[in-house]
C-alpha positions, 0 to 999 in steps of 0.5 A: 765790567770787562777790558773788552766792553770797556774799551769798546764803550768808552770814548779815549778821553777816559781810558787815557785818563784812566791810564794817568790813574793806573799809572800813577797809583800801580807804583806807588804804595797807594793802591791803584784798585782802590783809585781804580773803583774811585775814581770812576765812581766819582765822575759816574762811571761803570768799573772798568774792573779788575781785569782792566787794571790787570791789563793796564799793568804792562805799563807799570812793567814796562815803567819798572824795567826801564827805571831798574834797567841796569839791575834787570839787565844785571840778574839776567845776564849774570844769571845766564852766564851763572848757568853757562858756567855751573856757577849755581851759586852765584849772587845773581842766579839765587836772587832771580831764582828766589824772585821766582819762587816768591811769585808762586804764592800770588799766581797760586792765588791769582788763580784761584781767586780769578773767578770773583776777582775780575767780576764789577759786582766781587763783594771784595771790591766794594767801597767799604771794603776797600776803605778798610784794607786802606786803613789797614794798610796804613796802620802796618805802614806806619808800624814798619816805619816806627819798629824797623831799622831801615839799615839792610841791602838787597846784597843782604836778602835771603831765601826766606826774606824773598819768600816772605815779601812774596806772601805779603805780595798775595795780599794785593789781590784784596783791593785796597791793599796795593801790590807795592804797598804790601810788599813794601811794608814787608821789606821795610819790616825785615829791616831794609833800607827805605829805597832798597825796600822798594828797590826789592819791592819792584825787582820781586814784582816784575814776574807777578805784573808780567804774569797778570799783565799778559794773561789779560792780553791773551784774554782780550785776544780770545775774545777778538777784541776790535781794532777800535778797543785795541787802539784805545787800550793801547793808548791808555798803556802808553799814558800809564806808562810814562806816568808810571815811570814818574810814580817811581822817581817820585817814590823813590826820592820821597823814600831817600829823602823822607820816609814812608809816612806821606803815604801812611798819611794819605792811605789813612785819609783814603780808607776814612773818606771812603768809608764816611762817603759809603756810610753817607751815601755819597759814593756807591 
């Protein structure tokens, strides 16, 4: 289903709760495509789609920024001041210049996957699917977490660390996977730091979820979206965002004081209970 149909055709009741859902989950190394299809599902409702949740994803922006608003504002400004002095060199201008070539691989596949991934009816969005990346997912997680040393900064990052976690990243347009998930995993293997992973993990992200973000507004914009959807969309963005905020703080502090295997745990749980609840019949 599309933005447009869904925002006309549902009341703000469900967008909002949906936002809740997107919010939450786009952060956090859960997937938010899998809650997506799910949680519609369970309560009878039509797949807001891909395209919704690409939308939706300008909240998870917004919630990044302003939780990283200091390293933001650091790589861009000393970027811009890098520039001014010829200082092709300096810290700041590589790790925003690295963040940029680690998008390519995703807006490359983004593109040519866009066709089959923004249909309700994509067979890489069915339930079973989904419950097997889940899985997946998990098992790599929790193979990160045992083989790892945990013991690197962003400040140690390379080229080819960036580029890495930024082929990891493609894996998020498979539903199930979770763009936050993948690249998580990817960090915590080269050796990062549990927080710093995901410190990283969120930095390289905020050109891919702007991209997708506002790809899918100007999509909206071509298809003269009534004020009515506009609103209720906005709604929902701005429920996403403060939950989205919330996501982060919580990852964050389960990470510095814990470890990744709550969300080994509860991706393993998902992907099992998916497939049991497809194989039975209970979730279509």
């Amino acid at each position: 289903m599309s933005t447009e149909n869904y925002t006309t055709s549902a009341d703000a009741n469900k967008v909002a709760l949906l936002g809740v859902v997107q919010g939450i989950t786009e952060l956090l190394p859960i997937s938010s495509t899998a809650h997506m299809r799910v949680v519609p599902a369970m309560l009878g409702w039509r797949d807001p789609g891909s395209a919704f949740s690409a939308a939706m994803q300008l909240a998870a922006l917004a919630a990044v920024i302003s939780y990283f608003w200091r390293d933001v504002r650091r790589l861009v400004l000393g970027s811009v001041s890098a520039i001014g002095r010829r200082q092709f060199a300096d810290p700041d201008l590589r790790l925003v210049i690295w963040i940029a070539l680690a998008t390519v691989p995703i807006v490359l596949a983004g593109a040519l996957l866009s066709s089959s991934l923004n249909t309700c009816d994509s067979p890489l969005r069915a339930l079973p699917v989904i419950g097997w990346a889940c899985i997946a997912m998990a098992v790599l997680m929790a193979l990160a977490e045992i083989l790892a040393r945990h013991r690197r900064s962003i400040e140690d990052a390379s080229l080819v660390d960036a580029l890495l976690v930024g082929l990891a990243q493609v894996g998020a347009l498979i539903p199930g996977v979770s763009r936050s998930g993948s690249t998580l995993t990817a960090a915590l293997g080269l050796g990062f730091k549990r927080e710093e992973a995901a410190r990283f993990s969120f930095l390289l992200g905020i050109p891919a979820i702007a991209l997708a973000g506002s790809k899918e507004l100007w999509e909206l914009h071509k298809a003269h979206l009534d004020i009515h959807g506009w609103s209720v969309l906005a709604l929902g963005l701005v429920v996403a965002s403060v939950s989205a905020f919330a996501a982060i703080w919580a990852l964050m502090r389960v990470l510095e004081r814990f470890s990744a295997w709550p969300f080994v745990l509860y991706r393993g749980t998902l992907g099992v209970s998916l497939l049991v609840a497809t194989a039975y019949g209970w979730l279509h």
